[in-house]
C-alpha positions as CSV (number, residue, x, y, z in Angstrom):
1,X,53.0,-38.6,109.8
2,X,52.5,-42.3,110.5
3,X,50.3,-44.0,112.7
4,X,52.4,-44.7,116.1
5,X,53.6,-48.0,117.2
6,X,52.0,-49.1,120.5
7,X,54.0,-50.7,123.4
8,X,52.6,-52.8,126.1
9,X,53.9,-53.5,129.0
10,X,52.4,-56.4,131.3
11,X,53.4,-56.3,134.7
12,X,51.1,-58.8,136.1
13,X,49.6,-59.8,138.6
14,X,50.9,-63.2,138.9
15,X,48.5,-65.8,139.2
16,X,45.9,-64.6,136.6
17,X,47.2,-66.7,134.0
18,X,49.8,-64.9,133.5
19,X,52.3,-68.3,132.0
20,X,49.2,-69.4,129.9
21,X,48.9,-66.1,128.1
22,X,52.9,-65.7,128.0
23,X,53.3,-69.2,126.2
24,X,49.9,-69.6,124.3
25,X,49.4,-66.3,123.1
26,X,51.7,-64.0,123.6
27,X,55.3,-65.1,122.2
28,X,53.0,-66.8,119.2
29,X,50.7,-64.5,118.1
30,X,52.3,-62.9,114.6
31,X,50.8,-59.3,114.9
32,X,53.0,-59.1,118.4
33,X,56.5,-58.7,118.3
34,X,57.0,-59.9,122.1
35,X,60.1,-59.3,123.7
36,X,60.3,-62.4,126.1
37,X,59.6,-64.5,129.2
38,X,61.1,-65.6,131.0
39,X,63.7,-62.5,130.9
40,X,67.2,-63.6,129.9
41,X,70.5,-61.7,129.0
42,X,69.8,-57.2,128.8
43,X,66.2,-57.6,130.1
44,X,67.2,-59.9,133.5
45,X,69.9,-57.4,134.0
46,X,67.0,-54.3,133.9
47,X,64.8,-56.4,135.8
48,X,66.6,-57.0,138.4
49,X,68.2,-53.1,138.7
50,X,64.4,-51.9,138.6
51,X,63.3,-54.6,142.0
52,X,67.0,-54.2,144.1
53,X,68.8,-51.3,143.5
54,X,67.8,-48.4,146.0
55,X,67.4,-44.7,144.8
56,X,70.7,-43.4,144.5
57,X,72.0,-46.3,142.5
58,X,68.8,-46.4,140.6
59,X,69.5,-42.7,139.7
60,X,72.9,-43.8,138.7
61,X,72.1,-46.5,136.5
62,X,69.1,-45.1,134.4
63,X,71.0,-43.5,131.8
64,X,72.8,-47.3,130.9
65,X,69.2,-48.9,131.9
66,X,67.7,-47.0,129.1
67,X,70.6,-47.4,126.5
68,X,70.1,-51.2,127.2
69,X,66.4,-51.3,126.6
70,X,67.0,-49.3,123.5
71,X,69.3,-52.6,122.1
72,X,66.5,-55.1,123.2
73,X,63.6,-52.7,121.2
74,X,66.2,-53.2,118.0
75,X,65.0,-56.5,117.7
76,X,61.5,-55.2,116.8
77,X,62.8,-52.3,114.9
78,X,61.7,-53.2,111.6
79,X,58.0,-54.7,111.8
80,X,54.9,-52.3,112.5
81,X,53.4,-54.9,115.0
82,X,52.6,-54.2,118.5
83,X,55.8,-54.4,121.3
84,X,54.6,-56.6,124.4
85,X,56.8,-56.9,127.5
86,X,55.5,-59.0,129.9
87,X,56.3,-60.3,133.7
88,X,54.4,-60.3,136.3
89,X,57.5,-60.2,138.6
90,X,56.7,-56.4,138.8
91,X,53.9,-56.8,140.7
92,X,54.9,-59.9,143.0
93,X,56.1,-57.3,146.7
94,X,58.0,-60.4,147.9
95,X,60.7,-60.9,144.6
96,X,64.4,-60.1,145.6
97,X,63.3,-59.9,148.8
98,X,60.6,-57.3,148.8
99,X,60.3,-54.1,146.8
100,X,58.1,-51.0,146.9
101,X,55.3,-51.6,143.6
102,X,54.9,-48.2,143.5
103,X,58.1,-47.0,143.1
104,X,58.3,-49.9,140.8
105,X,56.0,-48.5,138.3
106,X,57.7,-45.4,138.1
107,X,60.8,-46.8,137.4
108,X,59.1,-48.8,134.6
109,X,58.3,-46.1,132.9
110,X,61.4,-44.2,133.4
111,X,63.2,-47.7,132.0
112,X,61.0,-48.8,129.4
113,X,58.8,-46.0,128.3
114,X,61.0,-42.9,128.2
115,X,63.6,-43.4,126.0
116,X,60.7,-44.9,123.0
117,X,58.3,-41.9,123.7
118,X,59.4,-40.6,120.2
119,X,58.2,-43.7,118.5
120,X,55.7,-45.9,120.4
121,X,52.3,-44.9,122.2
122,X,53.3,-46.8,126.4
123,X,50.4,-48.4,127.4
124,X,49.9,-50.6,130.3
125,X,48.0,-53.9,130.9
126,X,46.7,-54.9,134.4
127,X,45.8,-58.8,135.2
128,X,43.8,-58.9,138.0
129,X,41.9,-61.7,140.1
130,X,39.2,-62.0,143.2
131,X,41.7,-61.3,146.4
132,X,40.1,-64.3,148.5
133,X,41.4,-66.5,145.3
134,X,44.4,-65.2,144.2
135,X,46.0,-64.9,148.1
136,X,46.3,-68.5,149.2
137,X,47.0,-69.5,145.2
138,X,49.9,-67.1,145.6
139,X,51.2,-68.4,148.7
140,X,50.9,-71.9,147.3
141,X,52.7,-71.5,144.5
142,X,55.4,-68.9,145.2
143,X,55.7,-69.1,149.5
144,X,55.2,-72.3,150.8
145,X,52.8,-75.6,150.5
146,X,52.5,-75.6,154.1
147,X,49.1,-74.9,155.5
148,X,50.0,-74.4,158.8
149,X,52.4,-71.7,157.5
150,X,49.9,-70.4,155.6
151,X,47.1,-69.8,158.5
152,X,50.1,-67.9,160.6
153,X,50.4,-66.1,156.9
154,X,46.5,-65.4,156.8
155,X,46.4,-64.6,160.7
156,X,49.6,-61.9,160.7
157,X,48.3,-60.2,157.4
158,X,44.9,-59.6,158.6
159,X,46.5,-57.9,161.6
160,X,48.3,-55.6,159.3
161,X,46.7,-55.4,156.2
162,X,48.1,-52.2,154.8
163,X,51.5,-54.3,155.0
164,X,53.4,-56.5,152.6
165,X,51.4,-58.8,150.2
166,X,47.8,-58.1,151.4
167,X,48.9,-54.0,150.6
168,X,49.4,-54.8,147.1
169,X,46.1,-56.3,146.3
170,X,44.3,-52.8,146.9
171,X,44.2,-53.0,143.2
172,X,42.1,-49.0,143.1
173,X,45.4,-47.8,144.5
174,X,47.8,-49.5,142.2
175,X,45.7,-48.8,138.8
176,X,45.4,-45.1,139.5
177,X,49.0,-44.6,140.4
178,X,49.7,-46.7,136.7
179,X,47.1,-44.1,135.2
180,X,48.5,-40.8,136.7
181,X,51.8,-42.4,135.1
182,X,50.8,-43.6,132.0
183,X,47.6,-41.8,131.3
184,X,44.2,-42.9,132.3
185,X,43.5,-43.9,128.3
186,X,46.9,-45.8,128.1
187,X,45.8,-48.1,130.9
188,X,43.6,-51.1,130.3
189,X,42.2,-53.9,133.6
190,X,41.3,-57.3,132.9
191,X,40.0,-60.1,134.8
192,X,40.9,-63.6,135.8
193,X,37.6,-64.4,136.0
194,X,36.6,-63.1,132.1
195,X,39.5,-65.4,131.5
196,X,38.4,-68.1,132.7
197,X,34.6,-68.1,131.9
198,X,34.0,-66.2,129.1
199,X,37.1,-66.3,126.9
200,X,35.6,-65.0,124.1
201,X,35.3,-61.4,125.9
202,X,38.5,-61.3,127.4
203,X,40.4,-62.3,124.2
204,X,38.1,-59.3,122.2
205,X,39.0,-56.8,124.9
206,X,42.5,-58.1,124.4
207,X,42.7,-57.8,120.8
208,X,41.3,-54.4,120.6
209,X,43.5,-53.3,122.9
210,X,46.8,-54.7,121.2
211,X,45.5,-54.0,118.0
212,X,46.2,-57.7,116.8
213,X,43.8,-60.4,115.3
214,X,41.3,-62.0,117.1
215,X,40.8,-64.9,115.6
216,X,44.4,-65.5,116.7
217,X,44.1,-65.1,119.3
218,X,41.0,-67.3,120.1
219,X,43.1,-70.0,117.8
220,X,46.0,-70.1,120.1
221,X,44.4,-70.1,123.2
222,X,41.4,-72.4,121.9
223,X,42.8,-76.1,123.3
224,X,42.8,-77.6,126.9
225,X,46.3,-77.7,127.7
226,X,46.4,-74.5,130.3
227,X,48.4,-73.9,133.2
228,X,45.9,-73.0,135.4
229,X,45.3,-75.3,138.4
230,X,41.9,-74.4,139.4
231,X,39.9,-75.8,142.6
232,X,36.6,-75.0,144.4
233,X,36.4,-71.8,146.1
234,X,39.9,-71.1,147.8
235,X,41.4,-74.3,148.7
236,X,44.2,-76.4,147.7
237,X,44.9,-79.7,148.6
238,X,48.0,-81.6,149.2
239,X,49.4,-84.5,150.6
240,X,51.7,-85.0,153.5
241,X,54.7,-86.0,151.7
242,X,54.3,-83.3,148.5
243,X,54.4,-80.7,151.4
244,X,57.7,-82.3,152.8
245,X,59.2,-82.6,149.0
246,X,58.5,-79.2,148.3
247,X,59.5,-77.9,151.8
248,X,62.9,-79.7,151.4
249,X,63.2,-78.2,147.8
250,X,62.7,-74.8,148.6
251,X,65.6,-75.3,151.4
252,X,68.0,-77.1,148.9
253,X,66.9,-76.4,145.2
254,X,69.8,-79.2,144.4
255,X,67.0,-81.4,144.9
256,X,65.6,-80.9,141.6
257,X,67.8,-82.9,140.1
258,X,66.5,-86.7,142.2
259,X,65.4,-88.8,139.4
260,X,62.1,-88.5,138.4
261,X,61.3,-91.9,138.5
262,X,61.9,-91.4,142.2
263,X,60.3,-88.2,142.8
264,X,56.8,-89.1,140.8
265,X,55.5,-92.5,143.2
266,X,56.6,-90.3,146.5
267,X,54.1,-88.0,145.3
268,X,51.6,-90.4,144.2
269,X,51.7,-92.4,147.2
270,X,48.2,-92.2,148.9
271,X,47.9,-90.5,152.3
272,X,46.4,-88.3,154.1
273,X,45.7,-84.7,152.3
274,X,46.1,-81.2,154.1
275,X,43.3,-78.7,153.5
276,X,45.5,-75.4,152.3
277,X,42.1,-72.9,152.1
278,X,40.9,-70.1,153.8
279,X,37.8,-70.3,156.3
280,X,34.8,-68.8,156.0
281,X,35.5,-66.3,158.4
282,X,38.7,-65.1,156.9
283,X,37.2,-64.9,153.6
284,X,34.4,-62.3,155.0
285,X,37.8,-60.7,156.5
286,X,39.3,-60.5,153.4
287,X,36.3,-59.6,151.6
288,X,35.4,-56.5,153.5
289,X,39.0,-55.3,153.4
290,X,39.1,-54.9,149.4
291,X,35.4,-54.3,148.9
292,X,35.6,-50.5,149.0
293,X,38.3,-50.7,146.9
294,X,37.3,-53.0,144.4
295,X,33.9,-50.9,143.9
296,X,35.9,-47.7,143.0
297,X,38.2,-49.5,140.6
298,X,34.5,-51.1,138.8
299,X,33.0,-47.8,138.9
300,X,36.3,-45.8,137.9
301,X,37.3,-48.0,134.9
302,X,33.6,-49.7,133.9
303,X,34.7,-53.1,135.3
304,X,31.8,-55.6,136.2
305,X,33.9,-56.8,139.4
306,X,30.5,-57.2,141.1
307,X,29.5,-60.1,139.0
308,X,32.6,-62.2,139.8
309,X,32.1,-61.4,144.2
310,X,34.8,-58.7,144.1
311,X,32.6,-56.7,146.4
């Protein structure tokens, strides 16, 4: 018998360079056959039955949702590399208007993984990053630019923490569940942080994982061009008016289409920037809420979260 295919499915978490590795590395490395992002046609259909249907339509649908992935896994159907599916939409609670991650997983497997069992080993990649950094980077990017929307954000989480966005960042909880679905083997954490400052390692963990060159690998993801907007510590700046363009384009997307010409000076005109960070007391908040957590998922699955302040 022949060695078994492997298929990877990358279901985020978004803001741990998630687009950089999708576009750099990921749809251009030649030892992946990678099956897209964003998702377009079959796979946005499947996506967005996995997030919004509830459990008796889910239960209805499985038999077509499997059927469909099988015509998408065609297109890899004669090559012997490694199958990547990646989007880290699976792990974002707040898409389509909120969705259980748990249940999520399951139905990822039952979607994706059950009907290739014969042919491909399912395995399962998990992005992570430090909570207090990848919260208000989150909220920035896929919420609002607001800061003052963002400390009554900060403020109402930390009253209910085992609630919405701050529940899904408990990352022990959401690996094991992954593992007891996938197999503990078949599941494999990496960091932001490796990512970020020591490439090398990640990329090597990466590659051994995937079973796909590494030299590649560090090729295409060697230049400077990354879409990763880092800043000190926790905080984001912006300025008054870039909060107002983006608060009037998130209430009428139509927007979009102004002229560039006019949209670039408003942005670029100087005044006054709002601090969009958390303080130094939320941060020990937020720190003591995921500490426990993050120690068992280092100790669990040999992670050195300690040496990037997970706990």
């Amino acid at each position: 018998m022949g060695k078994r295919r492997k298929f990877f499915i990358h279901p985020g978490y978004p803001k741990t360079a998630s687009t950089t590795l999708q576009k750099r590395l990921f749809a251009r490395h030649p030892d992946l056959c990678y099956l897209g992002k964003p998702l377009t046609g079959e796979l946005l259909d499947i996506e967005v039955a996995i997030l919004k249907l509830d459990a008796e339509q889910f239960a209805q649908a499985l038999p077509d949702l499997q059927s469909r992935f099988l015509s998408v896994m065609a297109r890899c159907a004669d090559s012997d590399r490694t199958v990547l599916l990646s989007h880290e939409g699976f792990l974002r609670p707040t898409r389509y208007q909120g969705h259980d991650i748990l249940q999520t997983a399951e139905r990822i497997r039952q979607v994706f993984c059950d009907p290739v069992r014969d042919e491909f080993d399912c395995h399962v990649l998990l992005t992570i990053r430090k909570q207090t950094d990848i919260i208000p980077s989150y909220f920035f990017d896929s919420v609002a630019r607001s800061p003052v929307r963002f400390r009554k954000f900060i403020e109402a989480s930390l009253q209910a923490p085992g609630e919405g966005y701050l529940a899904s960042l408990f990352y022990a909880d959401i690996v094991r569940h992954y593992a007891g679905l996938f197999g503990r083997d078949h599941v494999k954490v990496l960091t932001f942080e490796q990512f970020i400052t020591n490439r090398a390692a990640f990329l090597q963990a990466l590659a051994a994982c995937f079973e796909i060159d590494y030299d590649g690998c560090m090729e295409l993801t060697g230049g400077s061009a990354f879409n990763i907007k880092q800043r000190a510590g926790s905080g984001y700046r912006i300025t008054a008016n870039e909060a107002v363009l983006d608060m009037v384009n998130r209430l009428r997307p139509e927007v979009e289409q102004l002229p560039r010409l006019l949209r670039i000076p408003l942005k670029r005109i100087p005044v006054k920037h709002r601090t969009f960070s958390l303080s130094a007391a939320e941060q020990a908040a937020l720190q003591q809420l995921y500490a426990g957590s993050n120690k068992q998922l280092s100790d669990e699955f040999g992670l050195a979260l300690d040496e990037y302040g997970y706990f």
